[in-house]
C-alpha positions in Angstrom: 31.5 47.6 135.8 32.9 50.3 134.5 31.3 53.7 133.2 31.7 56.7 130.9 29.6 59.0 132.9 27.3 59.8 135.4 24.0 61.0 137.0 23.2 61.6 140.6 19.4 61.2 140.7 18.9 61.6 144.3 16.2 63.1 145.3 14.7 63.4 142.3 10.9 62.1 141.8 9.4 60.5 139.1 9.9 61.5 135.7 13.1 63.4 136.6 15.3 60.7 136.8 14.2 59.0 133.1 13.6 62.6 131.7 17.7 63.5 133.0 19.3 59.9 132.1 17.2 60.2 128.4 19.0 64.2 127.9 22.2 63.2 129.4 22.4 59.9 127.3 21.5 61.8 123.8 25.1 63.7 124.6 26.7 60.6 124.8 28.6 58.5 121.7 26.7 55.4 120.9 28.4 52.1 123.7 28.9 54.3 126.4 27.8 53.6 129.6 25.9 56.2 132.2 25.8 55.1 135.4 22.3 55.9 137.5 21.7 56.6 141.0 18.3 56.9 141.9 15.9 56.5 145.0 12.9 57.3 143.7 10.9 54.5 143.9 9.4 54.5 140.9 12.5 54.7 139.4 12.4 50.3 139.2 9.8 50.0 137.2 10.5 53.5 134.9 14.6 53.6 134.1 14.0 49.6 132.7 10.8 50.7 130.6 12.8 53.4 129.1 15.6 51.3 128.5 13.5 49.1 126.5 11.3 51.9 124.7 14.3 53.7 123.5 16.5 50.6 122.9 18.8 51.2 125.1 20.8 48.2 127.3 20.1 48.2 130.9 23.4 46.5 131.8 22.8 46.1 135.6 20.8 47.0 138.4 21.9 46.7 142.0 20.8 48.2 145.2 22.6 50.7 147.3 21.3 51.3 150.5 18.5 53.5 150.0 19.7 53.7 146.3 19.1 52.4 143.2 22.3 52.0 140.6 21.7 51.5 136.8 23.4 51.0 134.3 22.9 51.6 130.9 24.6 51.1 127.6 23.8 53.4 124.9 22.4 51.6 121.5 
């Protein structure tokens, strides 16, 4: 699917990844899509709670490897 932007979360432990997706989607207009890549492994359980707290749309999810790729649509 396509996206508008997005964030290389690699490495990054839990809350990073939902603390950078959360800034990075406030800069973005409302419909776009940000595109995730995580491997923390937290990061299955927290990106679709945040998603669903903030009302965002978690459009897909889809392991990579090691990876995790998200996408979300901003509401």
């Amino acid at each position: 699917m396509e996206h508008d932007d997005e964030l290389d979360a690699l490495g990054l432990l839990c809350p990073l990844p939902v603390l950078k997706a959360r800034k990075r989607l406030q800069a973005m207009p409302s419909g776009a899509v940000l595109r995730v890549l995580a491997d923390d492994p937290a990061a299955v359980v927290d990106i679709p709670h945040f998603c669903a707290e903030a009302g965002h749309t978690l459009v897909a999810q889809s392991d990579e490897g090691a990876a995790q790729t998200y996408l979300i649509r901003k509401n």
